[in-house]
N, CA and C atoms as a LAMMPS dump frame, in Angstrom:
ITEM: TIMESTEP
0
ITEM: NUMBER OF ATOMS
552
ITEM: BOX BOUNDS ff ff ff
-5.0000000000000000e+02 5.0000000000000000e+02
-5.0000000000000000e+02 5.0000000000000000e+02
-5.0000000000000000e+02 5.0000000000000000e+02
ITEM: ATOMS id mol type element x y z
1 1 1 N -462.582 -263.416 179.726
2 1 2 C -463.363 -263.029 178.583
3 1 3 C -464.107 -264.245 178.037
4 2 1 N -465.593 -263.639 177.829
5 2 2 C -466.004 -265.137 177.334
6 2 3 C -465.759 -265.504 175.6
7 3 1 N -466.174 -266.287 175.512
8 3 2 C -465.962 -266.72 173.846
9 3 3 C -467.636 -266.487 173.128
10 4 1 N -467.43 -265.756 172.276
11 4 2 C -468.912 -265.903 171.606
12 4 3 C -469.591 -267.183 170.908
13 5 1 N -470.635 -267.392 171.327
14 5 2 C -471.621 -268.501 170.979
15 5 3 C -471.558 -268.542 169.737
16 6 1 N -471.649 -270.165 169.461
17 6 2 C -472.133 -270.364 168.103
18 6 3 C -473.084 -270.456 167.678
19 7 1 N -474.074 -270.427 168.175
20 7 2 C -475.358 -271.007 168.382
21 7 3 C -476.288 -269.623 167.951
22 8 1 N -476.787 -269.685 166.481
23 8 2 C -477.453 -269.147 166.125
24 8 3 C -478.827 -268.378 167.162
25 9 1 N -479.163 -267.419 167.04
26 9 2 C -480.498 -266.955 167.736
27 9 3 C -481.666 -267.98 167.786
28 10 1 N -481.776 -268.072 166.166
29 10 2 C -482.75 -268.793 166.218
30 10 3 C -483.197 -270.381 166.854
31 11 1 N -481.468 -270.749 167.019
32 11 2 C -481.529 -272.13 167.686
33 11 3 C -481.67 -271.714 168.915
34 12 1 N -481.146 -270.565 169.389
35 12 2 C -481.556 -270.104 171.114
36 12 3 C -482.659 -270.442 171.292
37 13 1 N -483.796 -269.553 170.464
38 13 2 C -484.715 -268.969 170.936
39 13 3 C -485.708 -270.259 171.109
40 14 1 N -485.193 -271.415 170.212
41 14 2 C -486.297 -272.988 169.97
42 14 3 C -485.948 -273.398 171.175
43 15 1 N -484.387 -273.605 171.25
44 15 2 C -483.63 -274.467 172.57
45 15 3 C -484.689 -273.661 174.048
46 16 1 N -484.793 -272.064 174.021
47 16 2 C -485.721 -271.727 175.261
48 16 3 C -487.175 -272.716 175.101
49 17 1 N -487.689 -272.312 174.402
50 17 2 C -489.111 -272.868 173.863
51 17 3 C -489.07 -274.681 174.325
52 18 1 N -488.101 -274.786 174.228
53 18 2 C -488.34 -276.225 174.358
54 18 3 C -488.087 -276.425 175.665
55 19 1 N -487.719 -276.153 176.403
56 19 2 C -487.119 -275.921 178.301
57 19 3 C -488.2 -275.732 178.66
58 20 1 N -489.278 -274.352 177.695
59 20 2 C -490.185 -273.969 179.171
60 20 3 C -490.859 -275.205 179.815
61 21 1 N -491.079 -275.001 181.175
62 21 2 C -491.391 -275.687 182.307
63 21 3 C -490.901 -276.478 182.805
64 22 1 N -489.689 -277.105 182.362
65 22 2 C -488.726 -277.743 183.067
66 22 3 C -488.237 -277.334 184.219
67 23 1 N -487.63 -277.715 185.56
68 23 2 C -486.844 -277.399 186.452
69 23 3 C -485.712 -277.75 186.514
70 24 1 N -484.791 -276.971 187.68
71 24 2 C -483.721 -277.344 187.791
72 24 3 C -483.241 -278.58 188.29
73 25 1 N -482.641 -279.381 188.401
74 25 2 C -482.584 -280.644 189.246
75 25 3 C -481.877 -279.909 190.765
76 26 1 N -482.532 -280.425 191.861
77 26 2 C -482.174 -279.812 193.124
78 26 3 C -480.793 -280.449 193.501
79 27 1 N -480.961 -281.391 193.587
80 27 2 C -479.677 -282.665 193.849
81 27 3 C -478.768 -282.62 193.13
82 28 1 N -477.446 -282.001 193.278
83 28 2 C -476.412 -282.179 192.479
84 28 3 C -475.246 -282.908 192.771
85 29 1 N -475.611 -283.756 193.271
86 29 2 C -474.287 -284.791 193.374
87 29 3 C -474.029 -285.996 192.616
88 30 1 N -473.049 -286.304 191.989
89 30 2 C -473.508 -287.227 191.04
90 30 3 C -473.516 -288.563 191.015
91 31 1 N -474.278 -289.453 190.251
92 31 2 C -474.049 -290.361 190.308
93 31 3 C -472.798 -291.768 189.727
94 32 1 N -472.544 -292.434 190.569
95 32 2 C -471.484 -292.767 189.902
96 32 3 C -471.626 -294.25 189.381
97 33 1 N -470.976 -295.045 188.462
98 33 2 C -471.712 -296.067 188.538
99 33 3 C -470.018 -296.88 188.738
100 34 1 N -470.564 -298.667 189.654
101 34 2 C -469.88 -299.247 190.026
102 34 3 C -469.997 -300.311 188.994
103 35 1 N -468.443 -300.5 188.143
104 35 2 C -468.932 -302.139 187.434
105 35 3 C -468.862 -303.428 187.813
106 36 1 N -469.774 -304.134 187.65
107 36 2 C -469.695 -305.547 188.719
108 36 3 C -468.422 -305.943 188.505
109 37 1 N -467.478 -306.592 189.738
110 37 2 C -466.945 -307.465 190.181
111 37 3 C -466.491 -308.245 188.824
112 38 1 N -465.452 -308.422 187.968
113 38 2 C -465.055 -309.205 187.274
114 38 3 C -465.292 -310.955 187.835
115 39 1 N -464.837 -311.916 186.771
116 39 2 C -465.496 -313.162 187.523
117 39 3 C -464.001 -313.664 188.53
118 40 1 N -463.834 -314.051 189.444
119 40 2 C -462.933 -314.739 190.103
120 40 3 C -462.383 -315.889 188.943
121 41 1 N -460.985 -314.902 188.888
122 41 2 C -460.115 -316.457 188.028
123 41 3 C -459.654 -317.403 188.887
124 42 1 N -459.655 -318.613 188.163
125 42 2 C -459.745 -319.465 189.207
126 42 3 C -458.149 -319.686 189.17
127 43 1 N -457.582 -320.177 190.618
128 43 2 C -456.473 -320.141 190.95
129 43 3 C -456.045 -321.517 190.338
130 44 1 N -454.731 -321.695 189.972
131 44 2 C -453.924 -322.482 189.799
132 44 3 C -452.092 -322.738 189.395
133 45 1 N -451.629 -323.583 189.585
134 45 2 C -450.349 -323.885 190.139
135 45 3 C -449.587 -323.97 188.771
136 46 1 N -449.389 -323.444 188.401
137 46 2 C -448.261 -323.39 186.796
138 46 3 C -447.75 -324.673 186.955
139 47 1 N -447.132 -325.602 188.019
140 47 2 C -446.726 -326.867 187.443
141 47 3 C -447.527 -327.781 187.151
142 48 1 N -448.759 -327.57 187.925
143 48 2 C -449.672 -328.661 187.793
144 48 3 C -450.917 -328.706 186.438
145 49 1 N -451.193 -327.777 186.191
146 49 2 C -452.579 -327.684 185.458
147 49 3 C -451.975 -326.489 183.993
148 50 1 N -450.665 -325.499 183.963
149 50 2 C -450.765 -324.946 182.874
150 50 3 C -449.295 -325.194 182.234
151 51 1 N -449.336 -325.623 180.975
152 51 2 C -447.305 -325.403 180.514
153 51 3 C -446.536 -324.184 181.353
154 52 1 N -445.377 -324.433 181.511
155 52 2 C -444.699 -323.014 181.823
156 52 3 C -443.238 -323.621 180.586
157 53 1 N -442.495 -322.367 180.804
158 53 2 C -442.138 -322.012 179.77
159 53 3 C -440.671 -321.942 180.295
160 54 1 N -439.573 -322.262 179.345
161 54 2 C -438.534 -321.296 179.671
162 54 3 C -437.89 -320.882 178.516
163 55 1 N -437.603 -319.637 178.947
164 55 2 C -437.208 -318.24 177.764
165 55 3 C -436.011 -317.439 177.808
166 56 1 N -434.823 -318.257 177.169
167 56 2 C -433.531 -318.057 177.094
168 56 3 C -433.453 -316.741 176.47
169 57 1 N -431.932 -316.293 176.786
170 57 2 C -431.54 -315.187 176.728
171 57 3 C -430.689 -314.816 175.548
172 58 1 N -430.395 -316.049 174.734
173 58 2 C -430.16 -316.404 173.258
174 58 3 C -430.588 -315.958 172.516
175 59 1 N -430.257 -314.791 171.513
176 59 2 C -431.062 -314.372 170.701
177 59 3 C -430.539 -314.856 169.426
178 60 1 N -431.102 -315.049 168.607
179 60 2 C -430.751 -315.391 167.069
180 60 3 C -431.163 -314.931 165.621
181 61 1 N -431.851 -313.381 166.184
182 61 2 C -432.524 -312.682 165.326
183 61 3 C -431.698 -311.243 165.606
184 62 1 N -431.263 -310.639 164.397
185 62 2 C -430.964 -309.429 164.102
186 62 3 C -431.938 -308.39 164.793
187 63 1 N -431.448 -307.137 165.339
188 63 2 C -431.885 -306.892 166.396
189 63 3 C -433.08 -306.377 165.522
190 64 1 N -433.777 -304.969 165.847
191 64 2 C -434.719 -304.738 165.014
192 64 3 C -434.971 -303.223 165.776
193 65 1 N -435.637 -302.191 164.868
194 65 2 C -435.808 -300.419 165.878
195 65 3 C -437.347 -300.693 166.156
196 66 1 N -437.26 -299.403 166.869
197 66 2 C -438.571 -299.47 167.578
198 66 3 C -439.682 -299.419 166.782
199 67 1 N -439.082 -298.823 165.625
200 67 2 C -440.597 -298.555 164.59
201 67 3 C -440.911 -299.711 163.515
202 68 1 N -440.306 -300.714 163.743
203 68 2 C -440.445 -302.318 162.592
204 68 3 C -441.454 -302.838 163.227
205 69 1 N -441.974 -303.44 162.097
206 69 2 C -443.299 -303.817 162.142
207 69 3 C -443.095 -305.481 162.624
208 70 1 N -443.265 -306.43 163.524
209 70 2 C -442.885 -307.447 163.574
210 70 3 C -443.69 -308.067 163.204
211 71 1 N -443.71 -309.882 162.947
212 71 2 C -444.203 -310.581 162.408
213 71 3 C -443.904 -311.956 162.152
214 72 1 N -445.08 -312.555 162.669
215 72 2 C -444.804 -314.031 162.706
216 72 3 C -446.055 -315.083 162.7
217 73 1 N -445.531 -316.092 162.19
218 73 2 C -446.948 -317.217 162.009
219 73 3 C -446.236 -318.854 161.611
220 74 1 N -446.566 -319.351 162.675
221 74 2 C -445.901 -321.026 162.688
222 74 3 C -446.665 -321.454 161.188
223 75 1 N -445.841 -322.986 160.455
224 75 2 C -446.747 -323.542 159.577
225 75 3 C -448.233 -323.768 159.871
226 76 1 N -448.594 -323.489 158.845
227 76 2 C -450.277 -323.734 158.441
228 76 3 C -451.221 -322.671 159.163
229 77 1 N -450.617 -321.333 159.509
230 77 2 C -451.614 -320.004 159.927
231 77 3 C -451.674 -319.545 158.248
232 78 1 N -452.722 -319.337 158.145
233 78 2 C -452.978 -318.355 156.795
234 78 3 C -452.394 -317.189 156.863
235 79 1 N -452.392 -316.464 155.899
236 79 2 C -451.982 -314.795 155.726
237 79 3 C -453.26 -314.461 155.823
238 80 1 N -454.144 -314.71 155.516
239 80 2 C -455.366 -313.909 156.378
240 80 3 C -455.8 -314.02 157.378
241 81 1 N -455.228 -314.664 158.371
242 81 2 C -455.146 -314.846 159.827
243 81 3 C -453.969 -313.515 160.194
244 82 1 N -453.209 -313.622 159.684
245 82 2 C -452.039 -313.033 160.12
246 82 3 C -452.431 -311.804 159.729
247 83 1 N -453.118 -311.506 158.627
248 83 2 C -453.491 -310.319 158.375
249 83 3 C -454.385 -309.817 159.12
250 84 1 N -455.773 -310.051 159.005
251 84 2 C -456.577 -309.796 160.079
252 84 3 C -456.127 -309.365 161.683
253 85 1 N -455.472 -310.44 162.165
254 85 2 C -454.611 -310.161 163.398
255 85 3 C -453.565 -308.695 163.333
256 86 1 N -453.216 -308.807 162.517
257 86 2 C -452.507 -306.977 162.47
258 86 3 C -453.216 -306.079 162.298
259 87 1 N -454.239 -305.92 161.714
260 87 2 C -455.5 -305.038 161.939
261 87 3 C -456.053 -305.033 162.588
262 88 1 N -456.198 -305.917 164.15
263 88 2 C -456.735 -306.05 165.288
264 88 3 C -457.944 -305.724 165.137
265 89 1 N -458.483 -307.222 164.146
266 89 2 C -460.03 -307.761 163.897
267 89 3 C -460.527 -308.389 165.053
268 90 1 N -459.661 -309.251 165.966
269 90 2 C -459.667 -309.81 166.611
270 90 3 C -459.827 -309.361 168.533
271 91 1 N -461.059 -309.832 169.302
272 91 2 C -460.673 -309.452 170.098
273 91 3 C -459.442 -309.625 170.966
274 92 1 N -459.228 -309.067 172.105
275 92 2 C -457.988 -309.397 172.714
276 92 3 C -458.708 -309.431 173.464
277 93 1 N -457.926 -310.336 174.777
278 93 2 C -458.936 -310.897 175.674
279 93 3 C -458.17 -310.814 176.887
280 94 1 N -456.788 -310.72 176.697
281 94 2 C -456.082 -309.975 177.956
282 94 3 C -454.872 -309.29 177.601
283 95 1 N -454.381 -308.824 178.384
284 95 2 C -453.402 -308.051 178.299
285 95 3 C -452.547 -307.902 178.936
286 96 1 N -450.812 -307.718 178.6
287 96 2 C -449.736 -307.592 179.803
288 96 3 C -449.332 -306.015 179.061
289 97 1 N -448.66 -304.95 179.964
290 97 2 C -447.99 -304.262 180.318
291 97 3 C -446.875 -304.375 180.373
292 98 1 N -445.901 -304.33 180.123
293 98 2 C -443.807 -304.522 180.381
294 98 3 C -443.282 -303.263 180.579
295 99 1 N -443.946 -301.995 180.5
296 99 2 C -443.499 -301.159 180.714
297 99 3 C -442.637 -300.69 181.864
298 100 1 N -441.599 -300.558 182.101
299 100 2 C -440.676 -300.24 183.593
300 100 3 C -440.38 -301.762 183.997
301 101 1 N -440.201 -302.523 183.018
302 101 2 C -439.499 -303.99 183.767
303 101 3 C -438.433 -304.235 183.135
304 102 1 N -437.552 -305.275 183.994
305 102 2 C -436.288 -305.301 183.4
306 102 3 C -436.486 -306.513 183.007
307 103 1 N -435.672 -306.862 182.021
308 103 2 C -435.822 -307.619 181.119
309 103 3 C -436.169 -308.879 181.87
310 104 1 N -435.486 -309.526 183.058
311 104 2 C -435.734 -310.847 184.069
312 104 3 C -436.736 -310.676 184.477
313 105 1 N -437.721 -309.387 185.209
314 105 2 C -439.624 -309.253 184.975
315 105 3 C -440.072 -309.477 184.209
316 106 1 N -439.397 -309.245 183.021
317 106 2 C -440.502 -308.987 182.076
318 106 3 C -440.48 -310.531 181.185
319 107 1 N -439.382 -311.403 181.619
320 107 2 C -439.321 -312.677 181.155
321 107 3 C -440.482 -313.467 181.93
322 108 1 N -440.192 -313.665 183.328
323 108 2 C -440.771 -313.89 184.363
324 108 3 C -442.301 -313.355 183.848
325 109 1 N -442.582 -312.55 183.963
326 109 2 C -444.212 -312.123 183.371
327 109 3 C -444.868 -312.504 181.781
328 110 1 N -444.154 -312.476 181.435
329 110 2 C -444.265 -313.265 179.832
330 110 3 C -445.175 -314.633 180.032
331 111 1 N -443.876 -315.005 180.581
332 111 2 C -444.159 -316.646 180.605
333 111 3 C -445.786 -317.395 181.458
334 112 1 N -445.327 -316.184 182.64
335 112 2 C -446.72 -316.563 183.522
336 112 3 C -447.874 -315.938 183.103
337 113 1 N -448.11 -315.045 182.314
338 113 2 C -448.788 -314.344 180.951
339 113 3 C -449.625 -315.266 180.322
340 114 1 N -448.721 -316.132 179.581
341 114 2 C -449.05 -316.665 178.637
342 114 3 C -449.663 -317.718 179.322
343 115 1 N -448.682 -318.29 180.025
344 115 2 C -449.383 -319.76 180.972
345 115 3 C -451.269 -319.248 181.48
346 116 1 N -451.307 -318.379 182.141
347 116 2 C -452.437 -317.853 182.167
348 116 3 C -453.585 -318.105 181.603
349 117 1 N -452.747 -317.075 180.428
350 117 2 C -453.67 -316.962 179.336
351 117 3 C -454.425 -317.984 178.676
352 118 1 N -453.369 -319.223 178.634
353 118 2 C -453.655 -320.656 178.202
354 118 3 C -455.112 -320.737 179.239
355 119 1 N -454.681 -320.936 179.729
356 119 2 C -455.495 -322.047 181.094
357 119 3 C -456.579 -320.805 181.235
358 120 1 N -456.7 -319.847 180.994
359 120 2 C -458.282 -319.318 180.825
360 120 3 C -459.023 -319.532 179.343
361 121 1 N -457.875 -320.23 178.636
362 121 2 C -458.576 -320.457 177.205
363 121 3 C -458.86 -318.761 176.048
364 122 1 N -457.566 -318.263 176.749
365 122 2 C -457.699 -317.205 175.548
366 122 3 C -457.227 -317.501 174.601
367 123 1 N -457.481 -316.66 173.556
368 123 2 C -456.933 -317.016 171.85
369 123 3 C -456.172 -315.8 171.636
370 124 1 N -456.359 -314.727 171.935
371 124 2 C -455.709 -313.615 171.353
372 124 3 C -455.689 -312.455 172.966
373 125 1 N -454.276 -312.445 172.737
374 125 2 C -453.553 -311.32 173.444
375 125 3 C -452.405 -310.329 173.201
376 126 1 N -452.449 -309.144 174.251
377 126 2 C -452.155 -307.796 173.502
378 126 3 C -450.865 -307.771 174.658
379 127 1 N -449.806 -307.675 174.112
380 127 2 C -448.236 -307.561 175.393
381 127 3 C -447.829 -306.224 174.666
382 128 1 N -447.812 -305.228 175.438
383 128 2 C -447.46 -303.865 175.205
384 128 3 C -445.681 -303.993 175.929
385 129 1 N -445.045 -303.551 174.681
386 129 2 C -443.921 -303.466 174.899
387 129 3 C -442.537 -302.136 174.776
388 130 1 N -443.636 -301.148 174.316
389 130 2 C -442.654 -299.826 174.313
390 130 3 C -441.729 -300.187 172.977
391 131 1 N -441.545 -298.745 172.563
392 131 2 C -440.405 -298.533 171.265
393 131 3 C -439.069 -298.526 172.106
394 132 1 N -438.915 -298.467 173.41
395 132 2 C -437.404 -298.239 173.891
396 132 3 C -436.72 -296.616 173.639
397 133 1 N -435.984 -296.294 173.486
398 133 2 C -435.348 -294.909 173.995
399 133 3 C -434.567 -294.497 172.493
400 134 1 N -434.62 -293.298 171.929
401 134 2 C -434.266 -293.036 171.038
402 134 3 C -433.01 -293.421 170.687
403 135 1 N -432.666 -293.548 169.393
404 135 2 C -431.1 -294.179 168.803
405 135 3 C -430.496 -295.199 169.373
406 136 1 N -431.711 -296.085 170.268
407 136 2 C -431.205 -297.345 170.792
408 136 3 C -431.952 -298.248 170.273
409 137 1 N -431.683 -299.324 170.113
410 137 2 C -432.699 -300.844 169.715
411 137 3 C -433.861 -301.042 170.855
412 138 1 N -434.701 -300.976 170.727
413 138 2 C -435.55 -301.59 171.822
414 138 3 C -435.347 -303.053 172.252
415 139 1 N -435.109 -303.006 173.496
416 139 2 C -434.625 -304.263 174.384
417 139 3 C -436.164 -305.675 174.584
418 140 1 N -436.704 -304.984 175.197
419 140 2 C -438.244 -306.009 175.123
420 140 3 C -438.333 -305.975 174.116
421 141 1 N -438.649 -305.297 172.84
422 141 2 C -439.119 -305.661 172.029
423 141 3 C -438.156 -306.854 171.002
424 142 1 N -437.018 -306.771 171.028
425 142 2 C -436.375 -307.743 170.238
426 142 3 C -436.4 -309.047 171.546
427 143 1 N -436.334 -308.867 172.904
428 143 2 C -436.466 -310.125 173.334
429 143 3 C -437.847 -310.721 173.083
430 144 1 N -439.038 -310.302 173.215
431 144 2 C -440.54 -311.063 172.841
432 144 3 C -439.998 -311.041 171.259
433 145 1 N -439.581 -310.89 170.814
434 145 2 C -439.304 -311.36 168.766
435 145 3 C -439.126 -312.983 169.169
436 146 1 N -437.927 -313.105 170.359
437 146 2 C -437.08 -314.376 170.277
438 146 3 C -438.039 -314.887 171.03
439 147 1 N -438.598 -314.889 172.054
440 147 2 C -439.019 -315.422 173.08
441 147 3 C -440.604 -316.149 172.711
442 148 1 N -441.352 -315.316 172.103
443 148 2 C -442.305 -315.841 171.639
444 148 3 C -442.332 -317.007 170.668
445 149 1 N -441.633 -316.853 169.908
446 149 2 C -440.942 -317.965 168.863
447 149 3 C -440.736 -318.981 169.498
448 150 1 N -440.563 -319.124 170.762
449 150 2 C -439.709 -320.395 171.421
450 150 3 C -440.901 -321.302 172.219
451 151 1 N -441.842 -320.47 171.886
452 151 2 C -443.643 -320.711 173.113
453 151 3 C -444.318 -321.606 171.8
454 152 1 N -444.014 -323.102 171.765
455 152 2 C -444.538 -323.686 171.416
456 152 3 C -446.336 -323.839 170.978
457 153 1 N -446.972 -323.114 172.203
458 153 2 C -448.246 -322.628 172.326
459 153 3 C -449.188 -321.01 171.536
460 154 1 N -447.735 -320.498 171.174
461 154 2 C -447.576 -319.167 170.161
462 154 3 C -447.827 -319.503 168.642
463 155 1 N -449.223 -319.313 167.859
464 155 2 C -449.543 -320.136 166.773
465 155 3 C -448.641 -318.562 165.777
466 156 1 N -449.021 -317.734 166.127
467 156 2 C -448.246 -316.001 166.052
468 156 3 C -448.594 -314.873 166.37
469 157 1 N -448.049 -313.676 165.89
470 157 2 C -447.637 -312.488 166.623
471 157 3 C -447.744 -311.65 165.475
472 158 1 N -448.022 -310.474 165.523
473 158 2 C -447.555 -309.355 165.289
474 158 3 C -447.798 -307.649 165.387
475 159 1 N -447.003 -307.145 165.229
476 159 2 C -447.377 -305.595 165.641
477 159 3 C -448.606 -305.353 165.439
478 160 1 N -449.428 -304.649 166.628
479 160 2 C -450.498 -304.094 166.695
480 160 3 C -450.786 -302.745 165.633
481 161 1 N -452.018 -302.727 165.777
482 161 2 C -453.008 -301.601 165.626
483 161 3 C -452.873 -300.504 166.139
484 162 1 N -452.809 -298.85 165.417
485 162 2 C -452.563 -297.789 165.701
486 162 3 C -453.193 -297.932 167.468
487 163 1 N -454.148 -298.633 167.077
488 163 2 C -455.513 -298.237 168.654
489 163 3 C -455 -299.115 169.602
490 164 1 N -454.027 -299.854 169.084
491 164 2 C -453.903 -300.446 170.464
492 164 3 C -451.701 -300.462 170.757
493 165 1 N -451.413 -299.583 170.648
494 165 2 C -449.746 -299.167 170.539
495 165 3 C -449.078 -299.409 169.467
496 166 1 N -449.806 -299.948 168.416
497 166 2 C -448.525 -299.462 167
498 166 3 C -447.386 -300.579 167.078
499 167 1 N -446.241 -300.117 166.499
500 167 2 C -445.184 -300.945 166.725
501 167 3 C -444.55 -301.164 168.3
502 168 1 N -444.944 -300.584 169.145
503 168 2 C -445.03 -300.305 170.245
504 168 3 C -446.013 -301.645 171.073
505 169 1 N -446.51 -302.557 170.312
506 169 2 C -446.935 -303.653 170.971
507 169 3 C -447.482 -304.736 170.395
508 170 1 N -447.515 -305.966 170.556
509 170 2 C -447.679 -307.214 169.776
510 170 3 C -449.184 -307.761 169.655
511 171 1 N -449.98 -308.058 169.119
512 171 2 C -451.059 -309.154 169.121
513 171 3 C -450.474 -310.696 168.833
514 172 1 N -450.956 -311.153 169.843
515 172 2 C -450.395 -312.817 169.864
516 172 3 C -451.649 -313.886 169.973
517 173 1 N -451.525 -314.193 168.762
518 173 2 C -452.438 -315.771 168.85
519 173 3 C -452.064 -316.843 169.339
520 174 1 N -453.023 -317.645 170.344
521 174 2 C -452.308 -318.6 171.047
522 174 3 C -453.219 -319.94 170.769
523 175 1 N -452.681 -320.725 170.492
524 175 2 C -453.287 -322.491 170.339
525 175 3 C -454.068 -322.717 171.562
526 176 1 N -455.42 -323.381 170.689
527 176 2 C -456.579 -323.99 171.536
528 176 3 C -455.41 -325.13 172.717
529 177 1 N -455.875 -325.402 173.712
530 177 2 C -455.664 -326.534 174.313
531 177 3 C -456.761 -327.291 174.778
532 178 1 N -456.486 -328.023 175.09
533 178 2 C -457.385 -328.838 175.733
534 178 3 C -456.566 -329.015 177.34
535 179 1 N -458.008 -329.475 178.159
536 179 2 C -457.644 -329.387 179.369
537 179 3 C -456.886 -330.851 179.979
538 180 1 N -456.928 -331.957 178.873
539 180 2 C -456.262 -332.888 179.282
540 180 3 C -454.754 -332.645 178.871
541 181 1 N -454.541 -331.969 177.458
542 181 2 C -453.325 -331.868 177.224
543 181 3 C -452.521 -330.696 178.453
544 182 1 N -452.992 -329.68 179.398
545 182 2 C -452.634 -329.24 179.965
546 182 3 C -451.781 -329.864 181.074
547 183 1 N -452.082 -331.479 181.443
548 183 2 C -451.618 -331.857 182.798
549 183 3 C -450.573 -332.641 182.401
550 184 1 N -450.243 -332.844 180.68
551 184 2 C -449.282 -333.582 180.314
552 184 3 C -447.88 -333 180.604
């Protein structure tokens, strides 16, 4: 059964009027479009050219549920940095996934994440971390609480923007480097 039109007569009858002499397009296959080739990141050796990290299993923060809003900012970030950054004013410029990793992936990916991230000179990134499973604490999410804290290179953090997962994922500001301080 079809559904009746909304579309007034009178808008019919203009919408015809305005068609006449148009044709059909013969060719119906469509076109698709290809987006160029992202740029080749350039390769490099985590010991040599970016910090790496290590991210104990020590926690020292009360655990926290899936729906807390987290939050953090080393001395001398403003609250309107920190604010802004939770309203995800800011672009994000890459992004990790943790979804389906166990906590030793998802350490392991963190770290080389961030190292990354450094050494392409991002400032702001988005680590999606899941609320975890009902009437349980979320596991990633209280380990990136501790873990980020410990990333010297982590200026701060905190829960995202409805648009980009909610309490369900972090925005993290990360300290300029310089490329000499990288090889130190």
């Amino acid at each position: 059964m079809r559904k009746k039109s909304k579309i007034s007569p009178t808008d019919l009858a203009l919408f015809h009027e305005a068609m006449k002499g148009t044709k059909l397009l013969q060719n119906r296959t469509r076109v698709t479009y290809t987006p160029p080739l992202p740029k080749k990141r350039k390769q490099f050796e985590a010991t040599e050219t970016a910090p790496s990290f290590h991210l104990s299993d020590w926690e020292r923060f009360e655990p926290v549920d899936g729906e807390a809003f987290l939050s953090f900012a080393r001395n001398g970030i403003s609250n309107k940095i920190l604010r802004n950054l939770s309203k995800g004013q800011y672009n994000t410029e890459a992004t990790l996934d943790l979804h389906r990793m166990t906590v030793a992936q998802a350490r392991e990916a963190v770290a080389l994440f961030i190292t990354e991230s450094i050494a392409e000179k991002a400032r702001v990134v988005l680590i999606i971390h899941g609320k975890g499973r009902p009437n349980q604490p979320p596991i990633l999410k209280n380990k990136l609480n501790h873990w980020l804290r410990e990333i010297e290179y982590v200026l701060a953090f905190c829960s995202a923007s409805s648009t980009h997962g909610s309490r369900g994922a972090l925005y993290v500001l990360l300290k300029r480097v310089q490329e000499e301080n990288l090889l130190d």
